[in-house]
N, C-alpha and C positions, 0 to 999 in steps of 0.2 A: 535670513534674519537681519535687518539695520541696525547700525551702531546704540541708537538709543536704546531698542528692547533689547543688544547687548547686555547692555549695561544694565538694566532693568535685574534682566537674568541673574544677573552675578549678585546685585545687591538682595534680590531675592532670598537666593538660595545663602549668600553670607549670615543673611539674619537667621535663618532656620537653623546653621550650624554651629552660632555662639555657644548656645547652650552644651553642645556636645562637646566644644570646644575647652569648656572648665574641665572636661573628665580627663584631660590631658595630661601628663607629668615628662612632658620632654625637657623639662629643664625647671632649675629655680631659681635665676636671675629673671628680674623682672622686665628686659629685654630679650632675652632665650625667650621667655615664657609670650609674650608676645608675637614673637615672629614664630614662632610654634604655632599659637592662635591663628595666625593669619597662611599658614602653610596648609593647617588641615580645614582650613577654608576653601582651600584653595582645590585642595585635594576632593573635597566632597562636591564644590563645585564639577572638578572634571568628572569625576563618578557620575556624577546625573546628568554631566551630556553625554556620556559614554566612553570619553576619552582615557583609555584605560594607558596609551603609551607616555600622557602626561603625566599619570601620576605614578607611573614608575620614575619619569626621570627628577621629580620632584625625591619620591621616595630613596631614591639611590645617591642625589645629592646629599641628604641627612644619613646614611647609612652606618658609618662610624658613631656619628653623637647616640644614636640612638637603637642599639644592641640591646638594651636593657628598658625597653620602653614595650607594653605591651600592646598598646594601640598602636604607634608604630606598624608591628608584625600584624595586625588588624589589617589593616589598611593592605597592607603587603598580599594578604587571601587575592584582592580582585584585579592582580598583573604578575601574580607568582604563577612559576610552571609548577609549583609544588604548594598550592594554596592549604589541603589537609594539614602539612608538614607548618606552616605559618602560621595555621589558626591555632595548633598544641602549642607553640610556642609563647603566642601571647597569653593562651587562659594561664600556661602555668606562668609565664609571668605577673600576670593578675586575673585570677577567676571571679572578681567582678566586675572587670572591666565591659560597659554594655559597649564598645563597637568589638571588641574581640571575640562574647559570645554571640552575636550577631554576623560577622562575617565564618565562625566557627560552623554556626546551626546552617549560615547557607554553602559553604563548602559544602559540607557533610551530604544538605539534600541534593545538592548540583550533580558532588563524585560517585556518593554513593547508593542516591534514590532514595521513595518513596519517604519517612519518616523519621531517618536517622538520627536530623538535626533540630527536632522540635525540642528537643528538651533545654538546650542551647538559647533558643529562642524565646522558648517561655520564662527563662532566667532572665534575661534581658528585660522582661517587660516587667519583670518582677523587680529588678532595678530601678530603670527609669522607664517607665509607661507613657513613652513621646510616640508622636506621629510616629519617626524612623523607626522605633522598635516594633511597632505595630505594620507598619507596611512591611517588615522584612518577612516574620510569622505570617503576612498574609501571600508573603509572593513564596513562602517554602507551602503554604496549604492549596495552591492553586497550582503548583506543579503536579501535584496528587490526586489521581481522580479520587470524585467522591466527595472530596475536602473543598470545592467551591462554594457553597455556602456559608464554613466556615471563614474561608478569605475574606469571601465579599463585608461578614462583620468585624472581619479586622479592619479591612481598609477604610469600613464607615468611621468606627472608633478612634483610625488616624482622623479622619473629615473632623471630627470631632473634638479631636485634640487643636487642630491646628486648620481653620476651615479654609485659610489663605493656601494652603499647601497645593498646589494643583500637579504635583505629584501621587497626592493621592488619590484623586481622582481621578489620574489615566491609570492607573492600576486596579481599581473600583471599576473603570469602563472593559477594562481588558475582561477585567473575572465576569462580568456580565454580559460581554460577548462570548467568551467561551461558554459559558452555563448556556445561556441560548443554543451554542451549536450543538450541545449535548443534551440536549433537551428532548424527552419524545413526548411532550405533550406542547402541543403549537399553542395552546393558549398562555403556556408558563414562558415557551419560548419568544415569544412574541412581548411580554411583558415585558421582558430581560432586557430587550432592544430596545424598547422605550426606555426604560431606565440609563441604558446608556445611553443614548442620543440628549435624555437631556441633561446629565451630566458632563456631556461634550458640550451641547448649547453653552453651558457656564465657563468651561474652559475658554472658549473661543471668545466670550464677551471677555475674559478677564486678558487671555494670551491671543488676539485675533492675526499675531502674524508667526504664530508655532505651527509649522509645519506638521509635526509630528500628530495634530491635532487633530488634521485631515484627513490626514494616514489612519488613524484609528476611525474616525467616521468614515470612511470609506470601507473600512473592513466590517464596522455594523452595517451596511449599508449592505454588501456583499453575503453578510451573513441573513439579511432579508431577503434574496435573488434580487434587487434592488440595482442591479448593475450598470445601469446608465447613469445611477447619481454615485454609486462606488464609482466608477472610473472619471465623473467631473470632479469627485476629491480628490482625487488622486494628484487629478491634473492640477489642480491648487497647491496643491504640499509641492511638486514639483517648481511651479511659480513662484511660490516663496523662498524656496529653498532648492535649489539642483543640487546639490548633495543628500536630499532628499529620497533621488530617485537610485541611492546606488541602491546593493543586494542587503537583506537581511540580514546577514551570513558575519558578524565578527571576527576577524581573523585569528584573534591571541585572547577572548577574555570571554569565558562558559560560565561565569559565578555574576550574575547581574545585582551589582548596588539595586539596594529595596527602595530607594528613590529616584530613577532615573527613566530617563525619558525613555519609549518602547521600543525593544530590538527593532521591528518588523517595519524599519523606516524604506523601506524600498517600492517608493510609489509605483514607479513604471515596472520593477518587478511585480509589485501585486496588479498595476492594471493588467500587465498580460497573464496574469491566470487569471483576471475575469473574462479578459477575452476566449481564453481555453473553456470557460466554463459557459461561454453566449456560443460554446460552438465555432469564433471566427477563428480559425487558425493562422488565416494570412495572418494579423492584425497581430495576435500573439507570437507569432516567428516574428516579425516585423520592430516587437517593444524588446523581445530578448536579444536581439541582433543589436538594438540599439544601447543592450546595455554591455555587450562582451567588446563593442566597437569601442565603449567608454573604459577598458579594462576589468570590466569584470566578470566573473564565473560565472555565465547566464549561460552555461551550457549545457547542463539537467535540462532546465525550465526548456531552451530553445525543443531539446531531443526529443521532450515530451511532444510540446507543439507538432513538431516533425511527426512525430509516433499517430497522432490522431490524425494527421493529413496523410497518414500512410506513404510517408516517406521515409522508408523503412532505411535504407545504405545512410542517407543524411543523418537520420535518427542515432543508429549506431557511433556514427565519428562523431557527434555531440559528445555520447555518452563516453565516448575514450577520453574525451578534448576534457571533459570536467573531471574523470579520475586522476590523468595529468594535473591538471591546475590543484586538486587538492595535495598531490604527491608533491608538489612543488613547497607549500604553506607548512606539510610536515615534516618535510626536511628540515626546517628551522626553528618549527616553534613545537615544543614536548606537549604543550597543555592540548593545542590542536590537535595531536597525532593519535593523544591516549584518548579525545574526549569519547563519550557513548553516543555523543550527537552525530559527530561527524563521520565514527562505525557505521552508525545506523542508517546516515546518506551512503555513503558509501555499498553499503548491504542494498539499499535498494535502486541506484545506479546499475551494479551490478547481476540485480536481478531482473532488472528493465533490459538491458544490455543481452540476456540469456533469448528475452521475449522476441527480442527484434530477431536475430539472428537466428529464432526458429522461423519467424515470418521468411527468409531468407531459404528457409532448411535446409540452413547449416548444425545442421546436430551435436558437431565435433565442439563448435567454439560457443552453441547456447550452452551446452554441457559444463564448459570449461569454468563461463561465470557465472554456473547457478552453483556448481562447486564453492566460489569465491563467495558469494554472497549467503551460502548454507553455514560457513567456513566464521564468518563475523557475525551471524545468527547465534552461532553455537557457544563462541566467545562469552567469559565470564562478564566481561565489558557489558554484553547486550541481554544479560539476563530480566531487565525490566523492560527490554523494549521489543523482543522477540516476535510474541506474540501480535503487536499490532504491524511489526514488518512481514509477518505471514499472511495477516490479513490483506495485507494492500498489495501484496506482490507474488505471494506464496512460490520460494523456489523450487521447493520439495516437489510440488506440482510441476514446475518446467522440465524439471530434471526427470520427472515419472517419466514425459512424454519423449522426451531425449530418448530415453533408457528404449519406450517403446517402439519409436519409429528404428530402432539399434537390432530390435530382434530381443533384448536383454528384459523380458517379462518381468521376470525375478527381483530384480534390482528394480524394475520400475514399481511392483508393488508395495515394497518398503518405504520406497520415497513418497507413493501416494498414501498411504497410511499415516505418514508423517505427518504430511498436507491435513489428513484427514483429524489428527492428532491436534492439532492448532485449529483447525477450522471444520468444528466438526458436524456443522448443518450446510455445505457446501454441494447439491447436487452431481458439478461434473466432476470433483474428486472421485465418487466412488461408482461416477459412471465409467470413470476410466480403467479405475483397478478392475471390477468388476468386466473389461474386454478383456485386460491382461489376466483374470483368471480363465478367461474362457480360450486363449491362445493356449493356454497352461489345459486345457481339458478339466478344469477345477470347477466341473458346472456347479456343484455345492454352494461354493462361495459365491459363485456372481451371481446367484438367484439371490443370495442374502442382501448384496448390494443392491441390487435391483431394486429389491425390497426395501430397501434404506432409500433407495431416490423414488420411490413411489410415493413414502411415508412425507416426504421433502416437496414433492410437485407431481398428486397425484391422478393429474390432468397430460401426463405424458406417455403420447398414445406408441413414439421408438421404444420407450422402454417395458413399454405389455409386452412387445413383440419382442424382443431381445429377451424377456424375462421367458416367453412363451418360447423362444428355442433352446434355451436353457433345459427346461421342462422338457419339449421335446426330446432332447437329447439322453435325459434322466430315463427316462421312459414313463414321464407320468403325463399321459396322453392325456388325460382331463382337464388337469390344470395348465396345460400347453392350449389346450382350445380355448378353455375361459379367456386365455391371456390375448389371443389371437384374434378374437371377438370380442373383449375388450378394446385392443385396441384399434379395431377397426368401426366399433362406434363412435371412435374418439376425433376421427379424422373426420373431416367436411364431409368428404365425398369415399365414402369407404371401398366403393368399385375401387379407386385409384391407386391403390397400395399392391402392390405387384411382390411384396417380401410377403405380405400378408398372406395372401392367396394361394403364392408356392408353398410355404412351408404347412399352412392349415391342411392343404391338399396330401403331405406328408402326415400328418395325424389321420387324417381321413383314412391314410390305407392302411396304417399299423388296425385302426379299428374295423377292418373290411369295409368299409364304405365307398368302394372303387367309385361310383356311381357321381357321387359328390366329390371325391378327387376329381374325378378326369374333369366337373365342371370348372370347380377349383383352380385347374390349369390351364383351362381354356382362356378361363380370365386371365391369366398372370399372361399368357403367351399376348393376350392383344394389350396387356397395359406395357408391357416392355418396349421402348423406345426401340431396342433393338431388339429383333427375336431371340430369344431364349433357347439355346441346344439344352440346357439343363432340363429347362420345362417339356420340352418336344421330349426328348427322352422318358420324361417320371412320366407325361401321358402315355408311351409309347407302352408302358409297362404294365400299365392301371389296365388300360384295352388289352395287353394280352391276358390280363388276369379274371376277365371278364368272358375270354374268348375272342376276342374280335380283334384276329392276328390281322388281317389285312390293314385295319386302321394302324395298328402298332407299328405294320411295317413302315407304312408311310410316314410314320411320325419320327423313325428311326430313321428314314431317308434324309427327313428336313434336318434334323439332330445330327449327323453325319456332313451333312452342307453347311452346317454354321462352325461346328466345331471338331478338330482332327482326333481328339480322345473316343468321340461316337462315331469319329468314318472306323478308326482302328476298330472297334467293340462289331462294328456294320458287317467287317469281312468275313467274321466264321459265320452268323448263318445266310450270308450270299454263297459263300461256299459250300458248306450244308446243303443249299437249294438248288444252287448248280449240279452239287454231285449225284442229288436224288434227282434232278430232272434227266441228268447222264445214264442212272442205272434203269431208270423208269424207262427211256428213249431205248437200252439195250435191250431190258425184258420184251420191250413188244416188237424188235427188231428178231429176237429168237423165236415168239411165240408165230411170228409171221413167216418164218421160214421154214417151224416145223409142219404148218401148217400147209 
């Protein structure tokens, strides 16, 4: 940004906070009362660029004069590690004060979630019904799903109040991008985007060298698949602005002033997740690399990249490199360490981290961080954000599979129930439990599962057959063949299924039907890559039950050539046959000499 639109900025945002500026009682000399005025000018200016360490030290220089000031303790919410504790302070200082109950209502929604703070908020507007009060209600309704439509007529009603204010119009374009992304009907989603975009058109005629302006066209633009014109914004916001391009991520300040310009300033951070999402992964390692070179935490994002290029060890040290770098920011700052935002990265860091190191299988140490990441799941902290960290990374599921490839059934079933518990239309959740009951000989349960992923993708011709030896195993040879024949309609070429054919061939004989076994295994024995001693054997058995020992023996022979468990079974009746062609050879050796 050049010194003129500087300056621009500043006069801007000073005229917008006169007003707010009379609600002040820092003093009643008519110089105090002045440079009061012109301090929480000052202060609201750095609030809307973001700069939350300036106006602490603004704030901390007044600290003494101003113990009994409720606005003051206001202002104090958006650089306090204890903003709840700040925001009590002021209302009872003064419960009408409109910046106390406004920084009150967004505390509340920021620490404590969903609705806490609206009644905070709605008192404020009930006070003084300005732009500010109205954009604050509209950024605590748009943290909330659900509550986006209500935002979006808050933030028109700031428009409204105050049409110059082009704060409220990047907070109008935000909530319009998000409702698009949450959109399941494309024609309503589609709308939203237009409306933002031209809402940005206006910005951009009034602010044509805000950065930040670009940054949000870029992210409708991304929320469009639009991503060769998202990443030439990008690259614009960065050209105005290379501060532009650091990470999203604010170090010290979770409670965002209701007019200020948008966290999500991190151009070259968001172009490399559009290149994550064009599929390029060079290009994305290449934009994160370019931002951890510049000092910052671009070590998620890189690991990710890493992770889709299947560069799994790289993936991994990312994933340490950014727990590091977080563990470093909470050693110093409280507000960081408690937020539910940074739990919540964290949680899923760690669940990512579990992923790799199964690719690895390594069991011991996926184990280790899916514990970690179940561990700040469970946390009181993450009670509203649970559910969508199981969706995008589900540890309960990494940890099933830990448990299973461990031998540990038992334990893996509870954690995939879990999974199942959170995400409860997930096909390979209860494909998994559902093995782990059949190691357990729990054929009961995994038929139920089955039946649950059947209900879910019922075009899956593995799990006929797995439901159908289920059944076999039960002994409901009916329902075993349906399944087996089911799924053998399901596949291209149903000759080709070699599971199918052995184990149907196994129903065939429980229902006397040797005849259709032994073809059964005929097929399995030529679809096997490699020959089958299993199959050569179960034919081996079918023909003698048929009578037709000669064939069986032969098939006992080849069954005994592939595998040492049918040579062992081969020796008693080679034996057997030796010893009657022994006693047979003596009888006519005696019959011949009585003779």
């Amino acid at each position: 940004m050049n010194q003129p639109d500087r300056i621009f900025a500043f006069l801007v945002c000073l005229a917008c906070c006169f007003p707010l500026a009379s609600l002040s009682t820092f003093g009643s000399e008519k110089t105090q009362e002045l440079r009061c005025q012109f301090d929480e000018a000052l202060i609201l200016k750095n609030l809307r660029n973001g700069d939350v360490s300036s106006v602490a030290k603004i704030l901390q220089s007044d600290l003494n004069a101003n113990q009994n000031n409720a606005d003051f303790w206001a202002y104090m919410t958006f650089c306090s590690d204890s903003p709840l504790d700040c925001a009590k302070k002021a209302l009872a200082l003064n419960p009408n004060s409109v910046i106390a109950n406004i920084s009150s209502g967004l505390a509340k929604t920021a620490r404590l979630g969903e609705m806490s703070g609206i009644g905070e908020l709605n008192k404020a507007i009930s006070l003084r019904p300005s732009s500010l009060s109205y954009n604050a209600r509209g950024k605590a309704l748009a943290s909330v799903f659900g509550h986006r439509d209500e935002a979006i007529a808050d933030f028109s009603k700031a428009i409204q109040l105050d049409p110059k204010n082009i704060f409220s119009y990047l907070n109008r374009i935000a909530a319009y991008r998000h409702a698009a992304i949450y959109s399941m009907d494309q024609n309503e989603k589609n709308a939203n985007l237009q409306k933002a975009l031209k809402d940005l058109s206006l910005v951009i005629s009034l602010r044509p060298h805000l950065a930040q302006s670009y940054v949000l066209r870029g992210q409708v633009f991304e929320a469009a698949n639009d991503y060769d014109n998202a990443i030439a914004n990008y690259k614009k916001a960065i050209d105005l602005d290379r501060s532009s391009a650091a990470l999203p991520y604010p170090a010290n300040n979770f409670i965002e002033f209701p007019e200020s310009l948008p966290k999500s300033e991190g151009a070259l951070w968001l172009a490399g997740r559009v290149n994550m999402q064009k599929g390029d992964w060079k290009n994305a390692i290449d934009d994160f690399s370019k931002l951890i070179e510049s000092g910052q935490n671009a070590f998620q994002e890189r690991a990710e990249a890493y992770k889709r290029n299947k560069q799994w060890k790289e993936s991994t040290n990312d994933y340490a490199s950014a727990l590091a770098e977080m563990d470093k920011i909470a050693a110093t700052n409280k507000l960081y360490a408690e937020s539910p935002d940074i739990a919540f990265r964290r949680s899923l860091i760690h669940a990512n981290k579990a992923v790799q190191h199964l690719e690895l299988k390594d069991y011991t140490h996926a184990k280790a961080d899916a514990d970690k990441s179940i561990a700040l799941l469970e946390s009181p902290k993450l009670q509203n954000h649970n559910t969508l960290a199981i969706m995008l990374t589900n540890p309960y599921f990494t940890r099933g599979i830990c448990n299973t490839m461990r031998g540990l059934h038992k334990a893996a079933i509870e954690d995939y129930s879990k999974a199942i518990q959170h995400v409860p239309d997930h096909s390979h959740y209860y494909l998994n439990r559902a093995a782990s009951y059949v190691s357990l000989k729990d054929y009961k349960h995994a038929v139920e599962d089955y039946s649950k992923v059947l209900e879910l993708a019922p075009t899956n011709a593995l799990t006929y057959f797995h439901r159908g030896k289920c059944w076999l195993a039960l002994n409901n040879i009916d329902k075993a063949m349906a399944d087996f024949n089911k799924a053998g309609s399901l596949l291209p070429d149903p000759s080709t299924s070699y599971g199918i054919a052995f184990y149907r061939a196994q129903a065939y004989s429980i229902q006397g039907k040797h005849q259709q076994a032994i073809l059964d295994l005929t097929r399995a024995i030529g679809l096997s890559d490699r020959r089958s001693a299993d199959a050569y054997a179960n034919r081996a058995r079918e023909y003698s039950k048929t009578g037709d020992y000669s064939s069986a023996f032969i098939d006992l022979l080849f069954a005994s050539s592939l595998s040492p468990k049918w040579a062992a079974i081969l020796i008693v009746p080679l034996v057997l046959i030796v010893l009657s062609c022994f006693g047979l050879f003596r009888l006519l050796r005696r019959k011949t000499a009585s003779s």
